[in-house]
LOZAMAR-117956 format. One record per residue (C-alpha): x, y, z; residue in one letter. Coordinates in nm, 2 decimals. Layout:
BEGIN
{{X Y Z} "a"}
...
//
This chain:
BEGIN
{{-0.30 3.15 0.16} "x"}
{{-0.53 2.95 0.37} "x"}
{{-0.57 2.95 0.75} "x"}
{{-0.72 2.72 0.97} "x"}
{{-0.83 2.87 1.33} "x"}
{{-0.89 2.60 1.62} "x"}
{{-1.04 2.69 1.91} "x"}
{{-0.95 2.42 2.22} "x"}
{{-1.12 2.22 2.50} "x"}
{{-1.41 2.03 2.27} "x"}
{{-1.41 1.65 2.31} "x"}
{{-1.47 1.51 2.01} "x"}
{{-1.81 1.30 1.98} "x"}
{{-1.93 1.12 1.67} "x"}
{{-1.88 0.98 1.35} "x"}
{{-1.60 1.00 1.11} "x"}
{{-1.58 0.87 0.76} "x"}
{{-1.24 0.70 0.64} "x"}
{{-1.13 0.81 0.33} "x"}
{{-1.00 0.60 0.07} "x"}
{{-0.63 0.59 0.12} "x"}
{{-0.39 0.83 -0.05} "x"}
{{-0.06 0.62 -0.06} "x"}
{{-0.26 0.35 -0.23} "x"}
{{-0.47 0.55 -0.51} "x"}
{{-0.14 0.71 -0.62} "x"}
{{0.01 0.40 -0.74} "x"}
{{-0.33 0.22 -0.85} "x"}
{{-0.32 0.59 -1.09} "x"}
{{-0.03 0.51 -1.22} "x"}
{{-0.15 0.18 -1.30} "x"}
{{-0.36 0.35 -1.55} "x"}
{{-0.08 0.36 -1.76} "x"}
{{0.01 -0.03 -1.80} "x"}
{{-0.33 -0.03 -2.04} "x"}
{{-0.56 0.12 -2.30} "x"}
{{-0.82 -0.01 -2.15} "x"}
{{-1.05 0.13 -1.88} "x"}
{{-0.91 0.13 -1.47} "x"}
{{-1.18 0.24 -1.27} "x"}
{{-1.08 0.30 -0.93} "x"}
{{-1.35 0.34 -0.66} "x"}
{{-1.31 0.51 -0.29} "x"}
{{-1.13 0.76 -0.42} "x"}
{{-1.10 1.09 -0.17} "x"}
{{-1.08 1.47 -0.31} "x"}
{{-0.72 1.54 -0.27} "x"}
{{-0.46 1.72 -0.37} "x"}
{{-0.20 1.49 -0.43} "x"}
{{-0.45 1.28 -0.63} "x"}
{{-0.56 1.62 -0.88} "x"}
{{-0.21 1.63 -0.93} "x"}
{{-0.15 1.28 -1.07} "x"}
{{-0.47 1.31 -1.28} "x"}
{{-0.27 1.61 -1.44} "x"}
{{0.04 1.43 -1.50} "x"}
{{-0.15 1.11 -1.63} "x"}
{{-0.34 1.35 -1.86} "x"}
{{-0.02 1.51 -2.01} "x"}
{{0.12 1.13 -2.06} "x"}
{{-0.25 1.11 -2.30} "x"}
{{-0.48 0.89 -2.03} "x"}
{{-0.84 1.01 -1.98} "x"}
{{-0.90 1.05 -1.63} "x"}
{{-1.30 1.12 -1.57} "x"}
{{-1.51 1.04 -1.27} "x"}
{{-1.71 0.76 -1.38} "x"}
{{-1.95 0.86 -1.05} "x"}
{{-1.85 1.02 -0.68} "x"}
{{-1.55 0.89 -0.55} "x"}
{{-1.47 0.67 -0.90} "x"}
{{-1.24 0.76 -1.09} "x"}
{{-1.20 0.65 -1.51} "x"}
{{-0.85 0.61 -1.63} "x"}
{{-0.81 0.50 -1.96} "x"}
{{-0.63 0.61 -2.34} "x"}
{{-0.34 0.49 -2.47} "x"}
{{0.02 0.66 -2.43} "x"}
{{0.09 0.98 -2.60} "x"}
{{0.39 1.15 -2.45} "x"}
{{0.69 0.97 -2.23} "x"}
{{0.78 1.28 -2.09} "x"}
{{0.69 1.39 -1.70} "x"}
{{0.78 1.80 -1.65} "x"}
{{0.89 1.96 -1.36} "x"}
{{0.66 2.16 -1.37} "x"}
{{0.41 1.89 -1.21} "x"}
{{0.66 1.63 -1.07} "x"}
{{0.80 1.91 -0.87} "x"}
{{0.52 1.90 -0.65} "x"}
{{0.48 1.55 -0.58} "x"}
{{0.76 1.28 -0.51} "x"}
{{0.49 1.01 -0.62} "x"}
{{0.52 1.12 -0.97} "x"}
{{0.83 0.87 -1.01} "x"}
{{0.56 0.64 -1.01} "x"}
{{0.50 0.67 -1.40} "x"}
{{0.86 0.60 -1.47} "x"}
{{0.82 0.18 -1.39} "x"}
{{0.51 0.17 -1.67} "x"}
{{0.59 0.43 -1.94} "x"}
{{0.91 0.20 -1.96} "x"}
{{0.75 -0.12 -1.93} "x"}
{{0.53 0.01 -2.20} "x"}
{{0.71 0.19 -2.41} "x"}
{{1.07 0.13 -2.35} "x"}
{{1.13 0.49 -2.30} "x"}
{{1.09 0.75 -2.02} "x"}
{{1.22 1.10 -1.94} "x"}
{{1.11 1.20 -1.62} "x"}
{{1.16 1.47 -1.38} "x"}
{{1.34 1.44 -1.09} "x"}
{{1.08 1.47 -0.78} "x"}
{{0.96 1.67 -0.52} "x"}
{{0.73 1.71 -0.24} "x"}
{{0.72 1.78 0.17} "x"}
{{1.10 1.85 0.24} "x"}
{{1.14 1.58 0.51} "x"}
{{1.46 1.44 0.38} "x"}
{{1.66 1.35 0.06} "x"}
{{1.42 1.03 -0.04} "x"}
{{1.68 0.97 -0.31} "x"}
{{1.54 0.73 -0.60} "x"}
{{1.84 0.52 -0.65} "x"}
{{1.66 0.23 -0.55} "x"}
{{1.40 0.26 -0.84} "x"}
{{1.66 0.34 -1.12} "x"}
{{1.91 0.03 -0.99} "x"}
{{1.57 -0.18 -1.02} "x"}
{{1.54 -0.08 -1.35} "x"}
{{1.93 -0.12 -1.46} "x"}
{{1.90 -0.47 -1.34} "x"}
{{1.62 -0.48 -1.56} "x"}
{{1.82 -0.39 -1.85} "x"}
{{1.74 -0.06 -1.86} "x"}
{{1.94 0.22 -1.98} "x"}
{{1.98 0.53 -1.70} "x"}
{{2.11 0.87 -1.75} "x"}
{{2.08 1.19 -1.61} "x"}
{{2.05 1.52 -1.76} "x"}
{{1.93 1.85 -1.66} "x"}
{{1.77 1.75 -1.39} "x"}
{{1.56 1.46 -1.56} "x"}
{{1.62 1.08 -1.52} "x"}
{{1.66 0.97 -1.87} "x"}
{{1.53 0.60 -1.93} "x"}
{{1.53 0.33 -2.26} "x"}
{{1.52 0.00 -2.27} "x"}
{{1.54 -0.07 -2.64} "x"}
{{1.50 -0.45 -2.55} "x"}
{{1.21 -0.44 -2.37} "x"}
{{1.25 -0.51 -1.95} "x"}
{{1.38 -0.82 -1.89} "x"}
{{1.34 -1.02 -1.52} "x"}
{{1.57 -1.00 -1.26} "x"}
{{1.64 -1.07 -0.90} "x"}
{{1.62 -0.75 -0.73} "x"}
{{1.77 -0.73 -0.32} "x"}
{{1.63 -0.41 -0.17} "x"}
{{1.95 -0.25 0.07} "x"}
{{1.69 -0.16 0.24} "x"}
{{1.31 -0.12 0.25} "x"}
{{1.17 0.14 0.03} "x"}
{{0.76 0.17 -0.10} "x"}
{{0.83 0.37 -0.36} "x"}
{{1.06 0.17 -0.55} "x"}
{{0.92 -0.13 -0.43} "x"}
{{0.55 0.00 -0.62} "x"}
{{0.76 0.08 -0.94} "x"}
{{0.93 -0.26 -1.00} "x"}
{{0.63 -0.44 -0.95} "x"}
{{0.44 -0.18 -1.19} "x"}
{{0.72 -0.27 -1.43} "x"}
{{0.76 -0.61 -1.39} "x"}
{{0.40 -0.70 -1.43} "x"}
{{0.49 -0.65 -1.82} "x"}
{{0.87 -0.72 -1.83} "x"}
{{0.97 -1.06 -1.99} "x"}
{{1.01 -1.33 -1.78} "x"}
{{1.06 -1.37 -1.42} "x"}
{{1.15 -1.05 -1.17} "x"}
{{1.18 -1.15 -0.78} "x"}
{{1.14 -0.86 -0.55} "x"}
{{1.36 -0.92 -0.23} "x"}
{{1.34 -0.70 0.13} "x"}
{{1.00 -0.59 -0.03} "x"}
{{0.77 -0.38 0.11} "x"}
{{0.47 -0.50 0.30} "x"}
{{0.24 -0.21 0.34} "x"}
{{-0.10 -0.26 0.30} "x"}
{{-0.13 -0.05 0.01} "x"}
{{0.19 -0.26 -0.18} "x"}
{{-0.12 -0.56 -0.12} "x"}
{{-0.35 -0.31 -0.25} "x"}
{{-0.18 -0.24 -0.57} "x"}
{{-0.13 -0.60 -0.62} "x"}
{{-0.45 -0.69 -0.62} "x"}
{{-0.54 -0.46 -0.83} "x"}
{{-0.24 -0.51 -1.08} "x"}
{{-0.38 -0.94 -1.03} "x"}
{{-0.72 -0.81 -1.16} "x"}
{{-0.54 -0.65 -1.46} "x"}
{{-0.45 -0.96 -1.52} "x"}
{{-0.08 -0.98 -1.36} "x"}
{{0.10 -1.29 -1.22} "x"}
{{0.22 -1.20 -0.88} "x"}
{{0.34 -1.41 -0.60} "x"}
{{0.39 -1.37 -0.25} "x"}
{{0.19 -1.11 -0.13} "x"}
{{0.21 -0.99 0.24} "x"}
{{0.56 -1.09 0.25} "x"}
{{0.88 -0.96 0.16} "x"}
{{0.95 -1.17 -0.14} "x"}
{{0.75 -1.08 -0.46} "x"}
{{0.80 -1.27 -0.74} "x"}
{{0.64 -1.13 -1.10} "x"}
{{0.59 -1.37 -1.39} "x"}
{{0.54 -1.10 -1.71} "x"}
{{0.26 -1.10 -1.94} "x"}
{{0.24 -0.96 -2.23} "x"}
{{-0.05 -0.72 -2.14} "x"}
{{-0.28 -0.64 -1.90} "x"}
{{-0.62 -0.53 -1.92} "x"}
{{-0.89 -0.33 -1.76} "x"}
{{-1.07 -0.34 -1.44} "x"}
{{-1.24 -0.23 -1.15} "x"}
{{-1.09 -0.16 -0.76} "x"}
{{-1.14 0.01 -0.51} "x"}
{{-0.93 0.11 -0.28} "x"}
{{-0.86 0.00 0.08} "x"}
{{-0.94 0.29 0.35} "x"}
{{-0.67 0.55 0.46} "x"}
{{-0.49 0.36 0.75} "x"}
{{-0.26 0.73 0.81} "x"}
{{-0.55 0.90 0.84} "x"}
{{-0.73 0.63 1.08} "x"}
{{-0.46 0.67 1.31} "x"}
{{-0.49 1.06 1.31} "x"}
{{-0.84 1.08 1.42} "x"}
{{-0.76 0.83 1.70} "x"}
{{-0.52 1.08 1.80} "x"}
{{-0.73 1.33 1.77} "x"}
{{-1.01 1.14 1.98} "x"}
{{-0.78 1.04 2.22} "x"}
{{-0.62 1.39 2.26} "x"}
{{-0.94 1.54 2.33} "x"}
{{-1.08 1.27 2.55} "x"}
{{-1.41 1.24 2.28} "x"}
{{-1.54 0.87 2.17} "x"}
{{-1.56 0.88 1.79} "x"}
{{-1.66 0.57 1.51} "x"}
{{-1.37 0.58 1.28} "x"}
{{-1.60 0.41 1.01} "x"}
{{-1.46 0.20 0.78} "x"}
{{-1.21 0.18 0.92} "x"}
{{-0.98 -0.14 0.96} "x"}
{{-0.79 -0.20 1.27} "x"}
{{-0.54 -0.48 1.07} "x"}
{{-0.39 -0.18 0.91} "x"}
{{-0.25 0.00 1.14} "x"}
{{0.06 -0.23 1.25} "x"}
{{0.24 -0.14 1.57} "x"}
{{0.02 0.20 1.59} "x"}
{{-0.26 0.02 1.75} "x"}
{{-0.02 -0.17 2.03} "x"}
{{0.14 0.22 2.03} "x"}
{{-0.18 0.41 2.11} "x"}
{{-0.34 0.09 2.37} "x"}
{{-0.01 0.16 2.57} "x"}
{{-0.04 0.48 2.56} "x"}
{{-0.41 0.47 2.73} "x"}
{{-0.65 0.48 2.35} "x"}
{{-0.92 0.20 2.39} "x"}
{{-0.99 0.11 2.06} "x"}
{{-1.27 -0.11 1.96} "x"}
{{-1.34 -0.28 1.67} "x"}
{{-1.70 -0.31 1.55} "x"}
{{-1.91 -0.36 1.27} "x"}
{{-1.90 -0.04 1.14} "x"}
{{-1.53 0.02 1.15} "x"}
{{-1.30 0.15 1.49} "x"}
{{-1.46 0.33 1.80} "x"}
{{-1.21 0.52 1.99} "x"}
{{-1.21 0.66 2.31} "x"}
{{-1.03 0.72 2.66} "x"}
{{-1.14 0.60 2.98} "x"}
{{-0.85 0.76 3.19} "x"}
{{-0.54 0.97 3.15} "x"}
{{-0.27 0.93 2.88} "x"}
{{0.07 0.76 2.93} "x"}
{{0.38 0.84 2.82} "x"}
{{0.48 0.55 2.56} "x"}
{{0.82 0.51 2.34} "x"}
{{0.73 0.47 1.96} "x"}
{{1.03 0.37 1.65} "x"}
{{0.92 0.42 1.31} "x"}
{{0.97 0.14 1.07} "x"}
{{0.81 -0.01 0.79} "x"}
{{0.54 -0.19 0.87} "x"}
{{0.45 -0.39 1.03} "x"}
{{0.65 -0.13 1.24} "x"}
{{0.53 0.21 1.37} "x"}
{{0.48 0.41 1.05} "x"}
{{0.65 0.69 1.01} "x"}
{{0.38 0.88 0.86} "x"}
{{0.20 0.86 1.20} "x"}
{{0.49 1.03 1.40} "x"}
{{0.40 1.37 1.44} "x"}
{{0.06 1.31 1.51} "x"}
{{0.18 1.08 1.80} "x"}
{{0.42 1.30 1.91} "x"}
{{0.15 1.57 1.95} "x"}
{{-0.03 1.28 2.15} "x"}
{{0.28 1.20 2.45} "x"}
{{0.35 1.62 2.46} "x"}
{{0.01 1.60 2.72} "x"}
{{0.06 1.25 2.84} "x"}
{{0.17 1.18 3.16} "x"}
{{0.57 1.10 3.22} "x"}
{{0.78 1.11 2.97} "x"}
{{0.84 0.91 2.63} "x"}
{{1.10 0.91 2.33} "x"}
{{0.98 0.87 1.98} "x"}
{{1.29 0.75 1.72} "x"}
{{1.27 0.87 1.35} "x"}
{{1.47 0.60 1.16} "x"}
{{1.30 0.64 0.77} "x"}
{{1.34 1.01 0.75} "x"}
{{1.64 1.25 0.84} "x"}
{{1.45 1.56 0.87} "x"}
{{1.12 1.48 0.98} "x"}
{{1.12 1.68 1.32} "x"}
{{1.03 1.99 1.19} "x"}
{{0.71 2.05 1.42} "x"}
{{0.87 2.03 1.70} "x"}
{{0.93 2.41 1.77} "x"}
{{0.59 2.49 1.66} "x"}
{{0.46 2.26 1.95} "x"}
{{0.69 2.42 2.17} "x"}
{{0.57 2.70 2.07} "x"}
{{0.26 2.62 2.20} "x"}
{{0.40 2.49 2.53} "x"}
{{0.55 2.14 2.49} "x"}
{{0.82 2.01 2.60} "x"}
{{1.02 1.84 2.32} "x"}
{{1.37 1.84 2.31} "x"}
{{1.56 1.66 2.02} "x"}
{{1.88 1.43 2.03} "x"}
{{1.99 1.35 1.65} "x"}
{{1.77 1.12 1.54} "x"}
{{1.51 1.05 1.86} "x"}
{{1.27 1.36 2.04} "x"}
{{1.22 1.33 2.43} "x"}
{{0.92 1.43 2.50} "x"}
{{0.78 1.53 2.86} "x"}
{{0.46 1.57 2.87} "x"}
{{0.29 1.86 3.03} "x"}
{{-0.11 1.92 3.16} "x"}
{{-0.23 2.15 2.87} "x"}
{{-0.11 2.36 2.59} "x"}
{{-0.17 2.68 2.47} "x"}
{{-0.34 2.83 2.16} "x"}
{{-0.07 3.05 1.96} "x"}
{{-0.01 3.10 1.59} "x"}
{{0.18 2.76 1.45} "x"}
{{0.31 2.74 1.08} "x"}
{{0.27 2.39 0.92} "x"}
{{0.60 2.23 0.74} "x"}
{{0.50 1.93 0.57} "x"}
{{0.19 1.72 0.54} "x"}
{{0.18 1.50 0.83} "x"}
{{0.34 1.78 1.08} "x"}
{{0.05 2.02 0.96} "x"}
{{-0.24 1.78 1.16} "x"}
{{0.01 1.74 1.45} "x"}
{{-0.10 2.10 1.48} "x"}
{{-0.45 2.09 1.41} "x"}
{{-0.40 1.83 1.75} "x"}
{{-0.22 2.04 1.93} "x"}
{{-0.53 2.34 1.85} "x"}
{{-0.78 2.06 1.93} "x"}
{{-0.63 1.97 2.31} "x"}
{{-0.46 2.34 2.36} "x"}
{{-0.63 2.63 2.57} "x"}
{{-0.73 2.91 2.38} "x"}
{{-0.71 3.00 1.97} "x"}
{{-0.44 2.85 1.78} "x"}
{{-0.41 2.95 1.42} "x"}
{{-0.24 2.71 1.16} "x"}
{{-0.04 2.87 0.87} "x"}
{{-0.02 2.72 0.55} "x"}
{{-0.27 2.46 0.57} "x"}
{{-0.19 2.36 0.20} "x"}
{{0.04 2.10 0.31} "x"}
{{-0.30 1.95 0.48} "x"}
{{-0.48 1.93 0.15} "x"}
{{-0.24 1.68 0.02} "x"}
{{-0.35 1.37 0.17} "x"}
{{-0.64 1.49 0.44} "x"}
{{-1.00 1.53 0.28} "x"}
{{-1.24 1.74 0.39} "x"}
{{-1.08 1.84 0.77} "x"}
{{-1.25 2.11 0.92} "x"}
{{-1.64 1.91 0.78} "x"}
{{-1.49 1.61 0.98} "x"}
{{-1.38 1.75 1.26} "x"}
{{-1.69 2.00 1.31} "x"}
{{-1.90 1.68 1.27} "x"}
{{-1.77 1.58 1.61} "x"}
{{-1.82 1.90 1.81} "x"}
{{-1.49 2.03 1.70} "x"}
{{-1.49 2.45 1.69} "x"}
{{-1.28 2.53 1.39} "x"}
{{-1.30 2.70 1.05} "x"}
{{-1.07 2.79 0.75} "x"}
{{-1.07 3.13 0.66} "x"}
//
C-alpha cells in the first residue's frame, strides 16, 4: 500500500495546474447515459473516482474512450440496468446512474453506495424524488429496486434540506421525464451549473440556474455533445492552503476565484492574499496567519469538502478559532492524526476548537478519508521534520498528480 513521505519547512514557489473538477465530471459521466449518441467531455483529470465510473458506465454498455488527453468519449446505447456492489461499493457517486437508467429505461436495480466513511449520506432524498416522480421503490438485498412502468412523470419536488447528490439525479431524470418537474431548496454548486449546461447542450429545457429553484420542461430525447468541465474549485482551495501554510507565492492557474464561495472571505481573514489574474489565482502571505471561525454549508457557504484542509491551516495560526461541521456527522476524523503531530484540536459534538501553535512536527499520520488525507500532506508540508502519510489511496480519489504538483513548487516529497 502506498506511502507518501513529506519532508517540512519548503515554501512553496511556482505554478500549479487546476485540474478539471471531480464533483462535476462524475455527474457530466453519468450524463452519458441519457443518449446513444456521443458525450465528449473535455478537462478531464486522471483520477480514481473517475476510472471507477468509466467501469460502471461500461458494465451498463456505454463506450467510454479518450477521444485525446484529458477528453473523454462516452457513447453506446444501454445494455444492462443493473449497478453491482462490487463497483458502487467504492464510490457513493455511483447513485448517479439510478436518475437516467430510469429516465431511460424505466427500470433500475442499483446498489446501495459507498465511499469515504464520513457519515450515513443516506439517499432518501433521491428515491423520494423519484416516488414523486411516479416511480416504483423497493429494497432488497441491499439494492434499491426501481420501475416506472409509466415512464417519469413531472413533479414538484421540496428538498428538506439541501443535498447535491439528489439534487444532480432529479435533474438527470427530469431532463427526459414527461412534463414539467420543479426542483425546490436546490443545490447551487457550481458544478449543479456545470451539469446543466451541459445537460442544455444535450438539448435539455432547464430553468433557473444559479438559484435554488430548477424547473425541467422534458423532452423526449437528448443528444450528443461536447463540454468541458469547469476547474476543481476543492482542489483550488487546497493549494491555497498549502501556499499559505508554507508561506510560498504560487499561480493556481486556471483557476476561478467565483468558485470558491465563502472560502475566499474564509482564507483573506485568515491572512491568504489572493489575487486574481489573467492566468488564474496567485496566492501568497505577506504576514502571519490568524485564527478565523469557518461553518460549512452549501454554497455559497464554506464547503465542507474544504474543512480539513482549513483546519490544518488555523492549527499554526495565531489565537484561536472554531470550525463547525454542519453537512457531515463524522467528518473530524483527522483530528488525532494532527494532534499527533502536535496540534491543538479539541472537539465539542459537532464544532473543533482549534489553538494554534508555532510549528508542528513530522510523525507517521494515517489518512481516513479523501479530503482529511491532504489535511495531512499540509500538516507534512508546514511540520518540522519527516512526516509519513499512510494509505494515501484515499488521495487518489479526487487529487491528480500530488507529489508532480507539489515538487513543481519546491516541495520535498515522494511516494514510495
Amino acid at each position: 500500500m502506498d506511502r507518501i513521505r513529506i519532508e517540512g519547512g519548503h515554501p512553496l514557489e511556482g505554478v500549479i495546474d487546476i485540474s478539471g473538477a471531480k464533483n462535476a465530471a462524475l455527474p457530466l459521466m453519468a450524463a452519458g447515459l441519457l443518449t446513444d449518441e456521443r458525450l465528449v467531455l473535455e478537462n478531464v483529470a486522471d483520477l480514481a473516482d473517475l476510472t471507477t465510473m468509466a467501469a460502471l458506465l461500461t458494465q451498463h454498455g456505454i463506450a467510454v474512450e479518450p477521444e485525446q488527453k484529458r477528453c473523454l468519449s462516452l457513447g453506446g446505447a444501454i445494455t444492462n440496468t443493473e449497478a453491482p456492489y462490487d463497483i458502487v461499493r467504492k464510490m457513493r457517486a455511483s447513485i448517479l446512474v439510478l436518475g437516467p437508467l430510469l429516465a431511460r429505461k424505466r427500470v433500475a436495480r442499483v446498489s446501495l453506495p459507498g465511499g469515504c466513511a464520513i457519515g450515513t449520506r443516506p439517499v432518501d432524498l433521491h428515491l423520494k424524488g423519484f416516488e414523486a416522480m411516479g416511480a416504483r421503490i423497493s429494497l432488497d438485498g441491499g439494492y434499491i429496486q426501481a420501475e416506472a412502468p409509466n415512464g417519469l412523470q413531472g413533479a414538484e419536488i421540496m428538498f428538506p434540506f439541501v443535498s447535491v447528490g439528489a439534487t444532480e439525479n432529479l435533474l438527470l431524470a427530469a431532463s427526459l421525464a414527461e412534463g414539467q418537474t420543479v426542483l425546490v431548496n436546490a443545490a447551487r454548486e457550481p458544478e449543479i451549473s456545470d451539469l446543466i449546461a451541459c445537460l442544455t447542450a444535450m438539448g435539455a429545457d432547464i430553468a433557473g440556474v444559479g438559484t435554488d429553484r430548477l424547473v425541467v420542461n422534458g423532452v423526449g430525447a437528448l443528444h450528443g455533445a461536447r463540454h468541458r468541465i469547469l476547474p476543481d474549485r476543492i482542489e483550488t482551495g487546497t493549494y491555497a492552503c498549502a501556499a499559505a501554510i508554507t508561506g510560498g507565492s504560487v499561480l493556481l492557474r486556471g483557476a476561478r476565484a467565483v468558485d470558491l464561495g465563502a472560502v475566499l472571505a474564509a482564507l483573506a481573514q485568515a491572512g491568504v492574499v489572493i489575487e486574481e489574474q489573467a492566468e488564474g489565482i496567485r496566492v501568497s502571505r505577506r504576514n502571519g496567519l490568524h485564527g478565523t471561525d469557518a461553518m460549512t454549508e452549501p454554497f455559497p457557504g464554506f464547503a465542507t469538502d474544504m474543512q480539513a484542509q482549513f483546519m490544518t491551516l488555523m492549527a499554526v495560526a495565531d489565537g484561536a478559532s472554531m470550525i463547525t461541521e454542519t453537512i457531515f456527522e463524522n467528518r473530524f476524523m483527522h483530528v488525532p492524526e494532527l494532534n499527533r503531530m502536535g496540534a491543538r484540536i479539541n472537539v465539542h459534538g459537532a464544532s473543533a476548537i482549534v489553538r494554534g501553535v508555532p510549528s508542528l512536527s513530522g510523525a507517521p499520520v494515517m489518512a481516513t478519508d479523501l479530503r482529511a488525507s491532504f489535511s495531512l500532506v499540509l500538516a507534512g508540508l508546514a511540520a518540522k521534520g519527516e512526516t509519513v502519510v499512510n494509505r494515501v489511496y484515499h488521495l487518489d480519489r479526487g487529487y491528480e498528480a500530488v507529489e508532480a504538483k507539489l515538487a513543481g513548487c519546491g516541495a520535498v516529497i515522494e511516494r514510495f
